[in-house]
C-alpha positions in Angstrom: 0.0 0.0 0.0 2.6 2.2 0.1 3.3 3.1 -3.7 2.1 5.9 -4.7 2.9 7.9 -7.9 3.5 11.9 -8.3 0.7 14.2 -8.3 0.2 15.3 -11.7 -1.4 18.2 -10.5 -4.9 20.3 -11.1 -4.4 20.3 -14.5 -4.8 16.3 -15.1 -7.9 16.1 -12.8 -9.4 19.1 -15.0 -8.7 17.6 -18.0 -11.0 14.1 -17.2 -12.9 16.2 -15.5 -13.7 18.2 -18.9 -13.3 14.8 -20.9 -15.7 13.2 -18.6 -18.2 16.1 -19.3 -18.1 16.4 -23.1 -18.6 13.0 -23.5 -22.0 12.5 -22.7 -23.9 10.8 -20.1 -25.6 7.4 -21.6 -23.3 5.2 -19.9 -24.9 6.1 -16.4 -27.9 5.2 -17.8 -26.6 1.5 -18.1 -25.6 2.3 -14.3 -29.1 2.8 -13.5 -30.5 -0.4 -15.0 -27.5 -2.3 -13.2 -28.8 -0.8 -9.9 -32.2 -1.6 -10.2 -31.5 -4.7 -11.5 -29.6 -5.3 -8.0 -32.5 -3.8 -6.5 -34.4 -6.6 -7.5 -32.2 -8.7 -6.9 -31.9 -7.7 -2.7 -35.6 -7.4 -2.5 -36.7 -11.0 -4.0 -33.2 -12.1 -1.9 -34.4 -10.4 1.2 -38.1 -11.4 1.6 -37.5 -14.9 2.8 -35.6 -13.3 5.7 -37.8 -10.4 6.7 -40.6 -13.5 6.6 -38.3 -15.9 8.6 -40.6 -15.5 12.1 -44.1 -15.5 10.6 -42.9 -18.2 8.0 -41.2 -20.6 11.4 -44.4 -20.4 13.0 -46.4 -21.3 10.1 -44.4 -23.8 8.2 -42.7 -24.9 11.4 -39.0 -25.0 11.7 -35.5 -25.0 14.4 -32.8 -23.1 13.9 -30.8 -25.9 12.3 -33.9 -26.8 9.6 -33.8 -22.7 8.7 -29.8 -23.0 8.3 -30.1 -25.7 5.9 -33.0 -23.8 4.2 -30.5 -20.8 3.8 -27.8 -23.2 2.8 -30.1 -24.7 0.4 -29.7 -20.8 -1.6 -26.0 -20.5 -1.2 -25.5 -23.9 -2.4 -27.2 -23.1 -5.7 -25.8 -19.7 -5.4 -22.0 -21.5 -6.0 -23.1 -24.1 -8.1 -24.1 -21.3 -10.8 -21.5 -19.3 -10.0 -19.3 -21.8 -11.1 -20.4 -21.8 -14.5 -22.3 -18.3 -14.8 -19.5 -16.2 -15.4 -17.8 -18.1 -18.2 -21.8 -18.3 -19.8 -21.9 -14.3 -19.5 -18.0 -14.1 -21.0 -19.3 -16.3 -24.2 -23.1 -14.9 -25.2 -22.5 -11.7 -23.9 -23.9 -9.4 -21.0 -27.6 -8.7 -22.9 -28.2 -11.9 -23.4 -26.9 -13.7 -20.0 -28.3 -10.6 -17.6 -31.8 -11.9 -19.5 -31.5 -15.3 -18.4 -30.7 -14.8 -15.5 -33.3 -12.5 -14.6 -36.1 -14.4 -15.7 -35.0 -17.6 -13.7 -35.0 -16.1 -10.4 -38.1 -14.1 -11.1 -40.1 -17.3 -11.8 -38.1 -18.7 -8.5 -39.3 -15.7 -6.4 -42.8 -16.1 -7.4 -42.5 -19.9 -7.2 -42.3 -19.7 -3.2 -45.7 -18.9 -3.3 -46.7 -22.5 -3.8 -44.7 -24.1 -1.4 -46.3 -25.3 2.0 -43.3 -27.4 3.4 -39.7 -27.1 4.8 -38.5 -29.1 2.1 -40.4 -27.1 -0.4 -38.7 -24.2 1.0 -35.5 -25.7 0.0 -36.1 -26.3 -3.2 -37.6 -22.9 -4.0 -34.2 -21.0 -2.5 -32.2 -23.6 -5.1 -34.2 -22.1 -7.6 -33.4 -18.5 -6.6 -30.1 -19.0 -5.8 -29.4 -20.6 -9.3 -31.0 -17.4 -10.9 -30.0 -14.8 -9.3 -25.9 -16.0 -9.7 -25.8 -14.4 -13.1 -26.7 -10.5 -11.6 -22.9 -9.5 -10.0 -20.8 -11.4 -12.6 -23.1 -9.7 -15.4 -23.5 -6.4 -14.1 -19.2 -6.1 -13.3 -19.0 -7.4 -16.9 -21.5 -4.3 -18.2 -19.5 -1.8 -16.0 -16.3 -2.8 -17.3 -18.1 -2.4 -20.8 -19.5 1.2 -20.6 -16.5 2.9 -18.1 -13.2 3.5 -18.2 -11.1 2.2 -15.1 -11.1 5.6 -13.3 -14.9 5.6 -12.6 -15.3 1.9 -12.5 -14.8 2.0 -8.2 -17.3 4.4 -8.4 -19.9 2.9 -10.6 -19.6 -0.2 -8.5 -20.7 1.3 -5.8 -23.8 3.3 -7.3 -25.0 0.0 -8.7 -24.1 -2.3 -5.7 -26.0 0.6 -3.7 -28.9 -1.5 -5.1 -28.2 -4.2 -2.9 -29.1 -1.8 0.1 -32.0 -0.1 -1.3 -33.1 -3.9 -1.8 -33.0 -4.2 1.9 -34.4 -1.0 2.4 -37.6 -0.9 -0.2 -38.3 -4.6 1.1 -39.1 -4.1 4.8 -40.9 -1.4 4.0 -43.2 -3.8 1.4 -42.9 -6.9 2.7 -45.1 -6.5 6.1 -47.8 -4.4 4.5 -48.1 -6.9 2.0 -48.1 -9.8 4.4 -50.3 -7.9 7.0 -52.8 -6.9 4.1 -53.0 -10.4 2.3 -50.3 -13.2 3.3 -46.9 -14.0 2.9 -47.7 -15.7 -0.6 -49.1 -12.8 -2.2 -45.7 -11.0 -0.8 -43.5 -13.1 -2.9 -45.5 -12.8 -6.1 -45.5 -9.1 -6.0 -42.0 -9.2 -5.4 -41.3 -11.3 -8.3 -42.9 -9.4 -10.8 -40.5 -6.6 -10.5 -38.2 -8.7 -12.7 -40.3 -9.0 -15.5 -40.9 -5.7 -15.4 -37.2 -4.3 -15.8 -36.8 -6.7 -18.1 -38.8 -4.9 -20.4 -36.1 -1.8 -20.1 -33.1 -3.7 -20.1 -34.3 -5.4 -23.9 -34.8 -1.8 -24.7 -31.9 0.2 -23.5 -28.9 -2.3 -23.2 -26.2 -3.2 -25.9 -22.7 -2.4 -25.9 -21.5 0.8 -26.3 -19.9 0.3 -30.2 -23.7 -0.9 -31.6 -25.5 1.1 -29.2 -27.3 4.1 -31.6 -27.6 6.6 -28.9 -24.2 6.9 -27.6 -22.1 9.8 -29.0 -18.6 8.9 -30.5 -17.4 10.8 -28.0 -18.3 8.6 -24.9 -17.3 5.8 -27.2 -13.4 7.5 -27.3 -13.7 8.2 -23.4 -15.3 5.0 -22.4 -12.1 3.1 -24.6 -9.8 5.8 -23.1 -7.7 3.5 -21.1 -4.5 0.9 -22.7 -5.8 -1.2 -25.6 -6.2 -4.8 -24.8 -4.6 -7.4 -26.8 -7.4 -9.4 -28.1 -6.9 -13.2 -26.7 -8.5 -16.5 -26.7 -10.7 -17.7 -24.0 -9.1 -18.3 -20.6 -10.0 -21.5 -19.4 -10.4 -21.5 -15.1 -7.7 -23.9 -15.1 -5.3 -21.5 -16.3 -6.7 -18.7 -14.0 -6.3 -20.4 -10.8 -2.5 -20.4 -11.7 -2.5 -16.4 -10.8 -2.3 -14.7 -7.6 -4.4 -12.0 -8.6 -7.5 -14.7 -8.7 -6.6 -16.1 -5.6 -6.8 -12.9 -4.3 -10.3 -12.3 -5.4 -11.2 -16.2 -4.4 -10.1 -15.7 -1.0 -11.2 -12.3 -0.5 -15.2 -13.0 -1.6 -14.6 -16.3 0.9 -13.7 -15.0 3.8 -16.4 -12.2 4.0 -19.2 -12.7 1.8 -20.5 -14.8 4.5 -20.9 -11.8 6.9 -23.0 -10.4 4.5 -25.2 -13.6 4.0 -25.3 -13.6 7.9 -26.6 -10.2 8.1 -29.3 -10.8 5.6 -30.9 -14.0 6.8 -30.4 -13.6 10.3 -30.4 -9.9 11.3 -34.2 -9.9 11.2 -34.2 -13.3 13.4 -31.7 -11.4 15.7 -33.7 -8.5 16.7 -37.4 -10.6 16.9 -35.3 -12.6 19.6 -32.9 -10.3 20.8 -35.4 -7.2 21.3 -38.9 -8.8 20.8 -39.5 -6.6 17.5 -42.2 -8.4 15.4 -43.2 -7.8 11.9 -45.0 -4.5 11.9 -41.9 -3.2 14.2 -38.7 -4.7 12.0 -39.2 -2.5 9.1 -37.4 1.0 11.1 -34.3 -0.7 12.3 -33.8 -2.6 8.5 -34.6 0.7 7.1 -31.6 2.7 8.9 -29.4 -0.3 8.6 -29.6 -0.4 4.5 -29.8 3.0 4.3 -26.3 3.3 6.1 -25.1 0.3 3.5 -26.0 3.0 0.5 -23.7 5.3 1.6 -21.2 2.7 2.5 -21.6 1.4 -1.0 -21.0 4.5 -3.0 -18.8 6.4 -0.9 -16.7 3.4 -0.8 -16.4 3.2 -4.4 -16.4 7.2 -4.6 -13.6 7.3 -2.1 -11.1 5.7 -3.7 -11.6 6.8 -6.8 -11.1 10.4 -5.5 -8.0 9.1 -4.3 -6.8 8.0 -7.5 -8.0 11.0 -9.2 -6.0 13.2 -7.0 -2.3 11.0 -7.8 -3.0 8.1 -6.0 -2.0 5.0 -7.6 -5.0 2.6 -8.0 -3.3 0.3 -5.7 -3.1 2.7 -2.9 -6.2 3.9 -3.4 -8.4 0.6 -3.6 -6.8 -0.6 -0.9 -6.7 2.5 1.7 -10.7 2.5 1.4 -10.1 -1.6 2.0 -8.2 -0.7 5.1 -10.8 1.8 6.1 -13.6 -0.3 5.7 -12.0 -2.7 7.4 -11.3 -0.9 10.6 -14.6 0.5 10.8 -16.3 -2.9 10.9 -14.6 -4.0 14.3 -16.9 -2.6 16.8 -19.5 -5.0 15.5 -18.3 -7.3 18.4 -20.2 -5.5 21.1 -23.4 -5.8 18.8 -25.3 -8.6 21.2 -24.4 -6.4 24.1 -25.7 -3.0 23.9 -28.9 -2.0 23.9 -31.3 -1.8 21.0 -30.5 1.4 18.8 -26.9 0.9 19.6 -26.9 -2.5 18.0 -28.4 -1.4 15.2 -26.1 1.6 14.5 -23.3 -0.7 14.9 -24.5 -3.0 12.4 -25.2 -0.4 10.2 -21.9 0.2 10.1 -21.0 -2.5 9.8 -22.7 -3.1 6.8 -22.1 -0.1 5.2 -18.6 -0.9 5.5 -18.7 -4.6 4.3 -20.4 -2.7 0.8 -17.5 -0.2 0.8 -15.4 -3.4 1.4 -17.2 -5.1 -1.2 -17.5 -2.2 -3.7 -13.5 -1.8 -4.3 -12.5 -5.2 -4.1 -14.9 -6.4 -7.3 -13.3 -3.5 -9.2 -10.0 -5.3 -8.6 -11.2 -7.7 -10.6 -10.9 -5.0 -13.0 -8.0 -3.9 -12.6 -6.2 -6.6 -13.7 -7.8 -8.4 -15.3 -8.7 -8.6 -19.2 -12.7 -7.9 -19.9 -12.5 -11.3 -21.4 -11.4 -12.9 -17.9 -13.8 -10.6 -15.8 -16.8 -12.8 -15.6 -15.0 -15.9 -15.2 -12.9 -14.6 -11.8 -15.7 -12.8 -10.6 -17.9 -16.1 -11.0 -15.1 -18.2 -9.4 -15.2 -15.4 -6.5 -18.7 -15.1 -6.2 -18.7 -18.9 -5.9 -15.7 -19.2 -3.1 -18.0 -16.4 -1.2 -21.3 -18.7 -1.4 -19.4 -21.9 -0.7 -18.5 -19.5 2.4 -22.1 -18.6 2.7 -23.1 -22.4 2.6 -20.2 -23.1 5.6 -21.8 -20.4 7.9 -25.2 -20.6 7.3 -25.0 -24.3 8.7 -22.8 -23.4 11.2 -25.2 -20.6 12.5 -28.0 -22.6 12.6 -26.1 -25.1 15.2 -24.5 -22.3 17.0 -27.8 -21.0 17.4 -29.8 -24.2 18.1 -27.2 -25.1 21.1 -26.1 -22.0 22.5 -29.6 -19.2 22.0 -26.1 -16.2 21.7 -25.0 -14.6 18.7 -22.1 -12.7 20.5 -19.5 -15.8 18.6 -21.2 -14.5 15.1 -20.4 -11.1 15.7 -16.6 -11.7 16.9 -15.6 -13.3 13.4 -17.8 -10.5 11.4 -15.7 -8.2 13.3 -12.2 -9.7 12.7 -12.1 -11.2 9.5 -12.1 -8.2 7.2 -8.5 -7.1 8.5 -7.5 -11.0 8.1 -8.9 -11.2 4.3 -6.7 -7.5 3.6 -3.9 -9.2 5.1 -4.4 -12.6 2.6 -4.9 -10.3 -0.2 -2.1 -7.9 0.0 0.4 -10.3 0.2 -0.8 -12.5 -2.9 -1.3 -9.0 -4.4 1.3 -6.4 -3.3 0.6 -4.2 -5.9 -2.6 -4.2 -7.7 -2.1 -3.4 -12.0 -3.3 -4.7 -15.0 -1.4 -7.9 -16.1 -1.5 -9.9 -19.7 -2.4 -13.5 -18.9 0.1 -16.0 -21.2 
C-alpha cells in the first residue's frame, strides 16, 4: 500500500474532468438499470428473511432446519457461479443478464406454492441458481461502458442496489403480508423482474452498436490501454495467478458476513429485542440505508484518491483498510442496547459494501474484460461456498447456545485478516496480460 505515484497536478484532474463532461452521459444510464436490476435482486433475496418468524411459526422449523433452508440458496448460489460467469464471457452481457433474470423471477414467485420445509429448500435452489448471473453480469457491463477511473465508483452506485433492496423490502414486505399473506408478498416481489426486463431489452447493448451513444463517450469510455485481443481463458489457467486467488479468497472470507446479516439480522432483533413484523421494518430501514452510503462512498472514495495522484493500488486498498477498521466494533453488537446494536450493524454493513465495492473492481484492474466474468464467477462462488459453511454453522450455533455474541466476533475480525491474505498475494494491484 505504500506506492504511490506523483501528483500530476490540477491540470490532469481538469482535464478528465472536462473529458468526462463532453462526453455524454448514456453510460450512467446503463448504471441505472444495473442498480435496479440489483435492487431486485436484494428485494426477492431479502423477503424470505424479513418472513423468517411469521414463516417458522407457520411452516414450522429449528434453527438448524432454517440454516439448511439458507444453505439450500447458497448452495445453488455457487453451483451457478461456477459456470455463470464463463456463460456471460461467451453470449454476452444482454443476453446472460436476461436469463438470469427471468430464472430467479419465476423462482421468487414460485415460493408462493410451497407449503413445506423441504419445499422451501427447493424454491431458495431455484433462486439461488437465478440470481448467480446479476454481479458477474453487471461487473461485466460496468467494465463495458467505463473506463477504469470511474469503474470504483460505478460499482458502488449500482451495488447501492443491494441496500436499497433491503431498504424498499421491509418497507413492502409486512404491508403486503399484514394486508394479504406472505404468498401474495412473494409474487409481488417477483414481478419486479419482468418488469425491468422490459427496459433492459430496450436500452442495453454495448457501447460500439449502441445508436444513442455519442462517438465521444465511445473514445472516453475506450480511453484507457488497448487490450490485446486473446483466446478464452479456461479457469484452469486462471487459478494459476495470484491476482484470482486474491479475489477467491477475499469473496470467501467475507461474503458470509453479509449472508449472515441478511438472513439472520431480522431473526436477531425478533429474539434479541422482541421486535415483530410490523416493528422490523425502522431498524432494517436505517441499517440499509447506512449500506448506501457505504456502497457508494466506498467506491467514490477511492476513486477520488486515484484522481488526486493516487495509484490505484493505494487507493483501492486505503478505502479496504478503512472499511475494514470501521467494521470491528461489530463485536459489542449482542451487548448493547437496542439502537446501539443497530447503528453498529449499520456500520458495519455499510462498510462490508464499501469493502465489497472496491474489491470487485480489482477484478478490473487486472484483469482482461475477457477474464472478468470468469474470476468474478469463481469469487462469487468461493463467497457462497462460504455462505453455505456459515449458514449451517449458525444454525447449530444458534440451536445449542440461544447467543449470537460468537457470530459477531468473526464478522468483526475477519475483514483485516482477508486485507492481510490479499495484500500479500497482491502487493501491488495493476493490470497484467495472462500467457
Amino acid at each position: 500500500m505504500n506506492d504511490s505515484k506523483p501528483n500530476t497536478g490540477r491540470s490532469e484532474t481538469n482535464f478528465n474532468t472536462n473529458a468526462a463532461a463532453k462526453a455524454g452521459s448514456y453510460r450512467w444510464t446503463v448504471c441505472a438499470l444495473l442498480f435496479f436490476a440489483t435492487t431486485i435482486n436484494y428485494i426477492d433475496r431479502q423477503v424470505f428473511g424479513i418472513l423468517a418468524p411469521v414463516l417458522q411459526k407457520d411452516i414450522g422449523w429449528n434453527e438448524i432446519d432454517y440454516g439448511y433452508i439458507v444453505t439450500a440458496f447458497t448452495a445453488a448460489y455457487a453451483i451457478g457461479l461456477l459456470f455463470v460467469g464463463r456463460f456471460i464471457d461467451k453470449v454476452g452481457t444482454k443476453i446472460g443478464y436476461t436469463i438470469s433474470i427471468i430464472l430467479w423471477s419465476i423462482a421468487a414467485m414460485g415460493h408462493a406454492l410451497v407449503k413445506t420445509v423441504f419445499g422451501f429448500g427447493i424454491a431458495r435452489f431455484a433462486l439461488g441458481l437465478g440470481e448467480s448471473g446479476n454481479f458477474p453480469a453487471a461487473i461485466k457491463a460496468t467494465a463495458e461502458w467505463f473506463p477504469k477511473k470511474e469503474r470504483a465508483y460505478a460499482t458502488g452506485l449500482f451495488n447501492s442496489g443491494a441496500n436499497i433492496g433491503a431498504v424498499v423490502a421491509p418497507l413492502v414486505v409486512p404491508w403486503i403480508t399484514l394486508t394479504w399473506s406472505w404468498r401474495e408478498a412473494f409474487i409481488f416481489t417477483g414481478l419486479l423482474g419482468f418488469i425491468w426486463l422490459v427496459l433492459w431489452v430496450w436500452l442495453y447493448e454495448i457501447p460500439e452498436r449502441h445508436k444513442k451513444v455519442s462517438k465521444e463517450e465511445i473514445a472516453y469510455i475506450q480511453s484507457d490501454p488497448v487490450e490485446v485481443e486473446t483466446e478464452k481463458i479456461p479457469w484452469l489457467r486462471l487459478l494459476k495467478y495470484r491476482q484470482t486467488w486474491a479475489f477467491i479468497v477475499g469473496k470467501f472470507l467475507t461474503d458470509p458476513i453479509w449472508w449472515f446479516y441478511l438472513y439472520w439480522l431480522p431473526k436477531f432483533l425478533n429474539e434479541r429485542y422482541h421486535l415483530d413484523l410490523a416493528n422490523l421494518g425502522l431498524p432494517l430501514i436505517v441499517i440499509y440505508t447506512m449500506t448506501s452510503i457505504g456502497s457508494i462512498g466506498g467506491g467514490w472514495l477511492s476513486g477520488a484518491f486515484i484522481k488526486k495522484g493516487w495509484s490505484i493500488n493505494k487507493g483501492r486498498k486505503a478505502v479496504m483498510l478503512i472499511s475494514a477498521l470501521l467494521i470491528v466494533p461489530i463485536v459489542f453488537a449482542s451487548t448493547v442496547p437496542e439502537w446501539w446494536a443497530v447503528f453498529l450493524i449499520g456500520l458495519a454493513a455499510a462498510s462490508h459494501q464499501s469493502w465489497s465495492a472496491n474489491l470487485f473492481t480489482t477484478v478490473s484492474d487486472m484483469f482482461p474484460k475477457k477474464a472478468i466474468g470468469s474470476v468474478v464467477g469463481l469469487g462469487g462462488m468461493a463467497g457462497a461456498i462460504g455462505g453455505m459453511l456459515i449458514a449451517t454453522a449458525t444454525g447449530f450455533i444458534l440451536q445449542f447456545t440461544g447467543s449470537y455474541l460468537s457470530l459477531f466476533i468473526l464478522a468483526g475480525i475477519i475483514y483485516l485478516i482477508a486485507l492481510l491474505i490479499f495484500n500479500l498475494l497482491v502487493p501491488k494491484i495493476k493490470e497484467f496480460e495472462i500467457a
